[in-house]
KEPA-854575 format. One record per residue (C-alpha): residue number from 1; chain; x, y, z. Coordinates in pm, whole numbers, plus 50000, padded with zeros to 5 digits. Example, Ala and Ser with C-alpha at 12.3 -4.5 7.8 and 13.67 -1.06 7.14 Angstrom:
(site 1, "A", (51230, 49550, 50780))
(site 2, "A", (51367, 49894, 50714))
END
This chain:
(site 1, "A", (50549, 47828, 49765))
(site 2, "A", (50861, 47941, 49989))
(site 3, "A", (50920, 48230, 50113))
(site 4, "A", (51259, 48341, 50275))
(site 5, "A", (51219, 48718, 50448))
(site 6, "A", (51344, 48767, 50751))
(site 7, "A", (51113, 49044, 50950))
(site 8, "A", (51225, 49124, 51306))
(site 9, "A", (50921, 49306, 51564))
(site 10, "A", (51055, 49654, 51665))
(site 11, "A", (51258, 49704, 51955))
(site 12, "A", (51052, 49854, 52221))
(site 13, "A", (51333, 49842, 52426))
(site 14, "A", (51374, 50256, 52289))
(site 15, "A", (50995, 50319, 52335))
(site 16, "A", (51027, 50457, 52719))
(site 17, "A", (51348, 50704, 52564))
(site 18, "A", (51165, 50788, 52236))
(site 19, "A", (50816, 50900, 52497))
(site 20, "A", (51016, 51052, 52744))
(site 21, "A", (51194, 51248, 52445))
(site 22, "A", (50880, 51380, 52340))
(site 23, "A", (50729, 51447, 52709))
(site 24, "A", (51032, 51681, 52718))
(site 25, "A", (50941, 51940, 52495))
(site 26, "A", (50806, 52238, 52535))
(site 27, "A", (50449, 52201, 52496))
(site 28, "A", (50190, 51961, 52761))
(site 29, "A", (50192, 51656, 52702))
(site 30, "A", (50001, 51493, 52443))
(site 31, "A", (49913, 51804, 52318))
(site 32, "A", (50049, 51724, 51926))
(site 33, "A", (49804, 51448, 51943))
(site 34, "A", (49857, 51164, 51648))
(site 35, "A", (50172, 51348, 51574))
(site 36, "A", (50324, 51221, 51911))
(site 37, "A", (50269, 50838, 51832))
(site 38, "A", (50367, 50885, 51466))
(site 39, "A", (50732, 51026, 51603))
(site 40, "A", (50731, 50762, 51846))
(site 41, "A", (50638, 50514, 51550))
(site 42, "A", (50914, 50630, 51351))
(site 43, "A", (51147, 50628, 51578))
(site 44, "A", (51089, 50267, 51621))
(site 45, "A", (51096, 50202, 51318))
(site 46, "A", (51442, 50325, 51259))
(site 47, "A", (51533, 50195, 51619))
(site 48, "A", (51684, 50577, 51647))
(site 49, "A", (51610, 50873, 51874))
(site 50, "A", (51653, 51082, 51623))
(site 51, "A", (51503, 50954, 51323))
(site 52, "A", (51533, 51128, 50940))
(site 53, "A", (51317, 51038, 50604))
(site 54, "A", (51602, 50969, 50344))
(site 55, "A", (51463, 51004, 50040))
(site 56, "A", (51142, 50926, 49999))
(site 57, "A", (50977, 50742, 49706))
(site 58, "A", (50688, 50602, 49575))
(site 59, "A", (50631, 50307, 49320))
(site 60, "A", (50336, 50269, 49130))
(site 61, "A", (50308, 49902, 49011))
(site 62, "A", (50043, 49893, 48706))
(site 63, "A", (49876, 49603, 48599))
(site 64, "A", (49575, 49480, 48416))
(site 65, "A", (49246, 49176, 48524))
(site 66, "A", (49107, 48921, 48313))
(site 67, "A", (48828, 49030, 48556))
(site 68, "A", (48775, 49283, 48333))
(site 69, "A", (48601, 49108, 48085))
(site 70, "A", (48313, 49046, 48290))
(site 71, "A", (48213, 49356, 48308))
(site 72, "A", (48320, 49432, 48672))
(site 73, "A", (48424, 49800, 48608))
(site 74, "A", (48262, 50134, 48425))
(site 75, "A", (48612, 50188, 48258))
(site 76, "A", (48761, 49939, 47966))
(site 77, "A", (49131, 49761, 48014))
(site 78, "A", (49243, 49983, 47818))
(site 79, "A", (49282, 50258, 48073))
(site 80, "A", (49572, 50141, 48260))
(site 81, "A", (49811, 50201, 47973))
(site 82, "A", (49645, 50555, 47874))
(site 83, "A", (49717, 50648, 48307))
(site 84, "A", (50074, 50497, 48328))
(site 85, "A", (50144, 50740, 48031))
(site 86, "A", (49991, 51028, 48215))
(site 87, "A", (50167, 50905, 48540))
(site 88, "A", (50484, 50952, 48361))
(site 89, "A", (50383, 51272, 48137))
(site 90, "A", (50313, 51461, 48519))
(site 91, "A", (49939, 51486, 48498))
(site 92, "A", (49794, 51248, 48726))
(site 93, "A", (49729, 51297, 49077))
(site 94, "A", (49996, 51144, 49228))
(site 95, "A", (50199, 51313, 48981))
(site 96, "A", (50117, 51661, 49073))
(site 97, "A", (50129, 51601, 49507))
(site 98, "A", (50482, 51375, 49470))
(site 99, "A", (50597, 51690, 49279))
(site 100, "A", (50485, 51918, 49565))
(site 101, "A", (50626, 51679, 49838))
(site 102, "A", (50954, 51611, 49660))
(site 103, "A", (50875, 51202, 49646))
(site 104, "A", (51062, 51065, 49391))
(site 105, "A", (50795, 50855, 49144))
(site 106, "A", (50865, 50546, 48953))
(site 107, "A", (50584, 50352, 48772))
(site 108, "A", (50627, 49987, 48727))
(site 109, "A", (50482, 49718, 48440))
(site 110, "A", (50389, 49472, 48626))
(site 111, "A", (50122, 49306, 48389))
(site 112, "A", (49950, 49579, 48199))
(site 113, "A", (49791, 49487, 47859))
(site 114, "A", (49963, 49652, 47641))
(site 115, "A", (50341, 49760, 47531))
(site 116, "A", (50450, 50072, 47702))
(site 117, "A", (50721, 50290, 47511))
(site 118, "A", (51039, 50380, 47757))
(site 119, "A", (51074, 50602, 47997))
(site 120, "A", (51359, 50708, 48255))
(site 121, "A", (51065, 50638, 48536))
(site 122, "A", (50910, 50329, 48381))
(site 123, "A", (51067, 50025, 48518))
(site 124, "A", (50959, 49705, 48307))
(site 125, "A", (50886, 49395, 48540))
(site 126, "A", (50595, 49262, 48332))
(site 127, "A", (50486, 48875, 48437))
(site 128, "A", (50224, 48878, 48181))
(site 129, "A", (49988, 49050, 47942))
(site 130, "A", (49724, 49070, 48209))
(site 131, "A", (49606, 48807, 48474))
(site 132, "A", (49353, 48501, 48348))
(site 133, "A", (48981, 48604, 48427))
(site 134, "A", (48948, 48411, 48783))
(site 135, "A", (48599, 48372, 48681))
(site 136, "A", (48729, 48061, 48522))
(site 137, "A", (49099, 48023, 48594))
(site 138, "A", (49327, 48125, 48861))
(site 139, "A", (49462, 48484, 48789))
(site 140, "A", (49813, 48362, 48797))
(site 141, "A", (49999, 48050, 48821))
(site 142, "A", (50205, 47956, 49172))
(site 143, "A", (50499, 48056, 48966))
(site 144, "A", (50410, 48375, 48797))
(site 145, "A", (50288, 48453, 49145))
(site 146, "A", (50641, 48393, 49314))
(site 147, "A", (50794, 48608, 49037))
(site 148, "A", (50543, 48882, 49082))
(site 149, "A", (50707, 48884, 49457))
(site 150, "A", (51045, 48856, 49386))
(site 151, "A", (51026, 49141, 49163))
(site 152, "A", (50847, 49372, 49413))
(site 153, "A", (51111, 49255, 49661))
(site 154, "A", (51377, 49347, 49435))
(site 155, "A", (51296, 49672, 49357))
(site 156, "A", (51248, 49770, 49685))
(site 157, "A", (51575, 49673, 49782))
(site 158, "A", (51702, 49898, 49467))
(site 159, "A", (51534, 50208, 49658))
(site 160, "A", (51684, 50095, 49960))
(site 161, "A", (52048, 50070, 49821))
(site 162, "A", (52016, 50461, 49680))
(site 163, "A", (51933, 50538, 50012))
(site 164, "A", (51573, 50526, 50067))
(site 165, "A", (51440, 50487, 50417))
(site 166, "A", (51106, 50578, 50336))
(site 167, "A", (50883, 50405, 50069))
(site 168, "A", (50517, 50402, 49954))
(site 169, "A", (50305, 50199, 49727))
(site 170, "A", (50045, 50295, 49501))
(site 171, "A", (49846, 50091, 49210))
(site 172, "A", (49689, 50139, 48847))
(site 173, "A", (49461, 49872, 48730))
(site 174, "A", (49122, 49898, 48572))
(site 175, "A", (48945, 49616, 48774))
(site 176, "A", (49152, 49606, 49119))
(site 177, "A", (48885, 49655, 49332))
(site 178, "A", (48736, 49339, 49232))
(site 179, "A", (49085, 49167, 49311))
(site 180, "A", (49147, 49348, 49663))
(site 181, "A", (48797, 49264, 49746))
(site 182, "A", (48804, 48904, 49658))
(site 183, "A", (49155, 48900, 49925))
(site 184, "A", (48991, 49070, 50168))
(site 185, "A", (48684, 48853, 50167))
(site 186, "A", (48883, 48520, 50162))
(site 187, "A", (49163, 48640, 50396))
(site 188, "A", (48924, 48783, 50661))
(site 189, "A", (48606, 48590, 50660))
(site 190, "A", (48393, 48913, 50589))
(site 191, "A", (48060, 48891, 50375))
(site 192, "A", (48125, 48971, 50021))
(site 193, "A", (47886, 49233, 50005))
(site 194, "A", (48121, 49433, 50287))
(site 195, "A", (48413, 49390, 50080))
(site 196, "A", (48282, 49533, 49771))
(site 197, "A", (48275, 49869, 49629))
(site 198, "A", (48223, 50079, 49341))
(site 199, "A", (48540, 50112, 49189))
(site 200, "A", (48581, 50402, 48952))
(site 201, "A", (48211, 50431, 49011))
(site 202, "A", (47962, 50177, 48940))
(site 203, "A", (47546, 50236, 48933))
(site 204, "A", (47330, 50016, 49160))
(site 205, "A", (47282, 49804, 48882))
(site 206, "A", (47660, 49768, 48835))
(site 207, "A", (47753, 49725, 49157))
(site 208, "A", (47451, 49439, 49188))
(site 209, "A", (47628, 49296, 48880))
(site 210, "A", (47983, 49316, 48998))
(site 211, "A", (47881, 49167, 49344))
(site 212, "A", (47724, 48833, 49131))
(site 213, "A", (47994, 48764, 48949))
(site 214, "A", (48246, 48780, 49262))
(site 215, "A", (48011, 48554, 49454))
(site 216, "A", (48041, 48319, 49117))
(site 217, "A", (48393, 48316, 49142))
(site 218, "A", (48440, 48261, 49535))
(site 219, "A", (48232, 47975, 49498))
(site 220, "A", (48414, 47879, 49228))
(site 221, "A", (48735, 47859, 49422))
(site 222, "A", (48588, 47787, 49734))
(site 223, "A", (48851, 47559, 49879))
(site 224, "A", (49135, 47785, 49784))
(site 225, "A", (49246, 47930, 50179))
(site 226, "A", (49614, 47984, 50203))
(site 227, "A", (49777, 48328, 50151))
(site 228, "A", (49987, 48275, 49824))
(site 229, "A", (49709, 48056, 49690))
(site 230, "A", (49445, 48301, 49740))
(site 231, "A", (49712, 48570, 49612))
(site 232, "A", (49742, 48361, 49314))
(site 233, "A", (49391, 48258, 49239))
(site 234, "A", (49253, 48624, 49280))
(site 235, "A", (49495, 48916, 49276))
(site 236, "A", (49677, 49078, 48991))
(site 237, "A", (50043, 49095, 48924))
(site 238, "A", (50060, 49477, 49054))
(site 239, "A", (49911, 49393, 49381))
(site 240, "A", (50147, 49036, 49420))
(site 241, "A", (50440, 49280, 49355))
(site 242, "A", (50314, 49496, 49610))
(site 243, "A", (50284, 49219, 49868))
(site 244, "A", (50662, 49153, 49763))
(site 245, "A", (50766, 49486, 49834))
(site 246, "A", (50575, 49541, 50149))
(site 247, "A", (50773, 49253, 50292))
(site 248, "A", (51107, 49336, 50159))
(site 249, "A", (51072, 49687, 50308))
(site 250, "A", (50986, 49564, 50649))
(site 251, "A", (51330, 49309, 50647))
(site 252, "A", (51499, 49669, 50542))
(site 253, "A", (51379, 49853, 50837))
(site 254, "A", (51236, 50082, 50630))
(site 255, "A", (50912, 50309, 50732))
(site 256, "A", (50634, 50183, 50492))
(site 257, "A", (50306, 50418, 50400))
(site 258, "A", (50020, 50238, 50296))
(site 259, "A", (49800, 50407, 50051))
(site 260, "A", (49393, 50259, 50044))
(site 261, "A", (49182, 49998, 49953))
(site 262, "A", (49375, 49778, 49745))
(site 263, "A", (49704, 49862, 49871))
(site 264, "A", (49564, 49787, 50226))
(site 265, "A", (49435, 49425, 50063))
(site 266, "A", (49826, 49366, 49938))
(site 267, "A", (49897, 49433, 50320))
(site 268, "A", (49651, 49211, 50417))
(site 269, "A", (49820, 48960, 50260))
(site 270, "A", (50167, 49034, 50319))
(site 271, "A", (50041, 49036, 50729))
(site 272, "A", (49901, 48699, 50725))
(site 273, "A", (50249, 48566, 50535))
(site 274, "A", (50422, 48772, 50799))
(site 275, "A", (50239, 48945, 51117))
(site 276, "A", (50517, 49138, 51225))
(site 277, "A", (50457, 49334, 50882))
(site 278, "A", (50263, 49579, 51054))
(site 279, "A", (50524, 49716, 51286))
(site 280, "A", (50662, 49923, 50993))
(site 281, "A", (50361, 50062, 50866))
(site 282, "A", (50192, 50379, 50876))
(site 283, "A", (49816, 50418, 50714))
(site 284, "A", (49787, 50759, 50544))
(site 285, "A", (49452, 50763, 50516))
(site 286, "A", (49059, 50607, 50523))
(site 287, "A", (48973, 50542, 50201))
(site 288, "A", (48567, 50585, 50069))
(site 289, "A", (48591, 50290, 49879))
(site 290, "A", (48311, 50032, 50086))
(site 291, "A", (48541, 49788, 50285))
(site 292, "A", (48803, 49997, 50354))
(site 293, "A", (48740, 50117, 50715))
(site 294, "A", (48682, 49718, 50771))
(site 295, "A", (49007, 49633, 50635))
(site 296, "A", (49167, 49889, 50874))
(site 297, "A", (48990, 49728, 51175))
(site 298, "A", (49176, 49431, 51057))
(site 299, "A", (49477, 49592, 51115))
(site 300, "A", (49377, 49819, 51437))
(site 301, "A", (49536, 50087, 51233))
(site 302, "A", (49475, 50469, 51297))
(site 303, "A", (49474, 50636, 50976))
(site 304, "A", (49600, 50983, 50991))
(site 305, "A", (49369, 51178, 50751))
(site 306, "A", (49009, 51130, 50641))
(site 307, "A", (48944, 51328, 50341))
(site 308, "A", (48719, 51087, 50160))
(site 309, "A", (48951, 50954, 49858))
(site 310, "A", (48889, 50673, 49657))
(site 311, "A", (49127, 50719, 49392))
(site 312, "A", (49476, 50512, 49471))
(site 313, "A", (49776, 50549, 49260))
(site 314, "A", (49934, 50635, 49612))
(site 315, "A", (49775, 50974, 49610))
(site 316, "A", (49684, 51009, 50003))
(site 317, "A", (50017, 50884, 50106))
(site 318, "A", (50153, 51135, 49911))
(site 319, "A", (49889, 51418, 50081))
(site 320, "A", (49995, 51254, 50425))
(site 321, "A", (50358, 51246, 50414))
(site 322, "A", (50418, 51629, 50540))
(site 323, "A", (50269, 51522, 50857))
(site 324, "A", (50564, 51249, 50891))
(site 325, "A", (50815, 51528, 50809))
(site 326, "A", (50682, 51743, 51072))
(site 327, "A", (50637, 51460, 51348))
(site 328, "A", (51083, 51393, 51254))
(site 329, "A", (51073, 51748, 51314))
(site 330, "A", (50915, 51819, 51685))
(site 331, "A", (51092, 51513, 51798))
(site 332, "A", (51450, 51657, 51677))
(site 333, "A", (51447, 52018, 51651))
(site 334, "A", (51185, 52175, 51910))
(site 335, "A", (51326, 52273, 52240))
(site 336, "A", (51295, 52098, 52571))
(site 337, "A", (51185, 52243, 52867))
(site 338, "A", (51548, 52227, 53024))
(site 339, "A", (51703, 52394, 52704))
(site 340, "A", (51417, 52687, 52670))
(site 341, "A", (51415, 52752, 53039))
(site 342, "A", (51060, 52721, 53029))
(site 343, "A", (50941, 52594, 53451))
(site 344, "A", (50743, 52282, 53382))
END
């Protein structure tokens, strides 16, 4: 399965200007902490010495699991329609913080069970009434899978058109955990047990369960190793758009927040695709979900909050984005030593 994005690494060529631009304000060095790599990261990003967030947005790509059916989750399939609606309606999470941030908020079909009335911030790219229960079948086919990136791809590049710079991904799908935690095991080598969680908040006993049936289905598809195959075999459409979008966002040059744990397993797959992925990215946040501070490690990312979340839908990007907005704002608007007349 081809794939044709073009990501370049950042040039560090501005990284001495970008440190010595922040060593010259008025406060000792490496005194604003994380703040002073995340300018410098931006920065890169944007290959600019003074960098700006352009409107800012967040998709939400909703899908459903033929997972599901096992009984790998304490909430029915049904869910994910009944939250897109709320999503839409203002009452979710995410809702209520993109509100408060000013992050524009689209929600996108990307496979969810059921037939979702319009809405001026629903965007329909459904593949499929739900993916296949990988228990016996591959989620998706090679080609529903390709799609499923395309269509991320494209709608990034949408956002980027309107004049985006700065874009974020969040997910709805009852039974994504046991996706994202099927990637991560296959993509990373890890035990199964550390990539499993409890979801929207399995018991023991259901937790017990849900780790049996995943160890069923790796063995299963044991010989299934390659990215796009392993995409295909065990993710859902919402995360396969997600891996889309991550990658079309990094050809863009645009500054990516990733959300948690299945976000950061739709990164883990967009990194092994293409490494240089990662130079665009800024973690918002450690998740609670079990595996996700393992996933980061992956990475040797630095999240900037730890609050304890576990709920996705983009909601601790959206809780870490003021921090980007003030790190764009030290690096262009506070005072150098030379221009405040402050002896250094």
């Amino acid at each position: 399965m081809p794939l044709n994005f073009v990501i370049p690494p950042l040039n560090s060529k501005l990284s001495a200007a970008l440190q010595t631009k922040i060593d010259q304000k008025t406060k000792p060095q490496g005194s604003l902490g994380q703040l002073e790599s995340l300018a410098l990261k931006i920065g890169l990003c944007q290959n600019s010495l003074t960098p700006n967030l352009s409107k800012p947005c967040m998709l939400i790509f909703a899908g459903d699991h033929g997972i599901v059916e096992a009984g790998v989750s304490a909430y029915p399939q049904t869910v994910t329609a009944q939250m897109v609606a709320n999503f839409l309606a203002g009452g979710a999470a995410i809702s209520v913080f993109a509100k408060q941030h000013g992050i524009d908020l689209l929600v996108v079909d990307a496979g969810v069970n059921a037939d979702l009335s319009n809405h001026p911030k629903l965007i329909d790219a459904k593949i499929a009434k739900s993916t296949k229960n990988f228990l016996t079948d591959p989620a998706m086919t090679a080609e529903e899978c390709i799609k499923a990136l395309q269509a991320g791809a494209d709608l990034v590049a949408r956002q980027h058109q309107a004049g985006c710079n700065c874009i974020g991904f969040g997910e709805m799908g009852i039974g994504n955990t046991s996706s994202a935690a099927m990637l991560m095991h296959r993509l990373t080598g890890l035990s199964l047990v550390r990539c499993v969680g409890r979801g929207t908040g399995l018991n023991d006993g259901q937790l017990q369960h849900k780790v049996t049936l995943l160890q069923r289905a790796a063995t299963k598809h044991k010989d299934v190793t390659e990215p796009l195959s392993v995409l295909a075999t065990f993710g859902g459409f919402e995360i396969a758009m997600m891996v889309g979008a991550y990658l079309k966002a990094a050809e863009l040059g645009m500054l990516i927040l990733v959300d948690g744990f299945i976000a950061g397993a739709a990164l883990l797959v967009a990194h092994k695709l293409y490494p240089h992925v990662l130079d665009y990215c800024v973690f918002s946040h450690v998740s609670n979900e079990q595996g996700h501070q393992s996933l980061l490690q992956q990475f040797n990312a630095k999240p900037l909050l730890n609050l304890e979340l576990r709920l996705g839908e983009g909601s601790g990007i959206a809780i870490a984005y003021p921090l980007l907005q003030s790190a764009v704002m030290f690096l262009n608007e506070m005072a150098t030593f030379a221009e405040a007349g402050v002896d250094c």
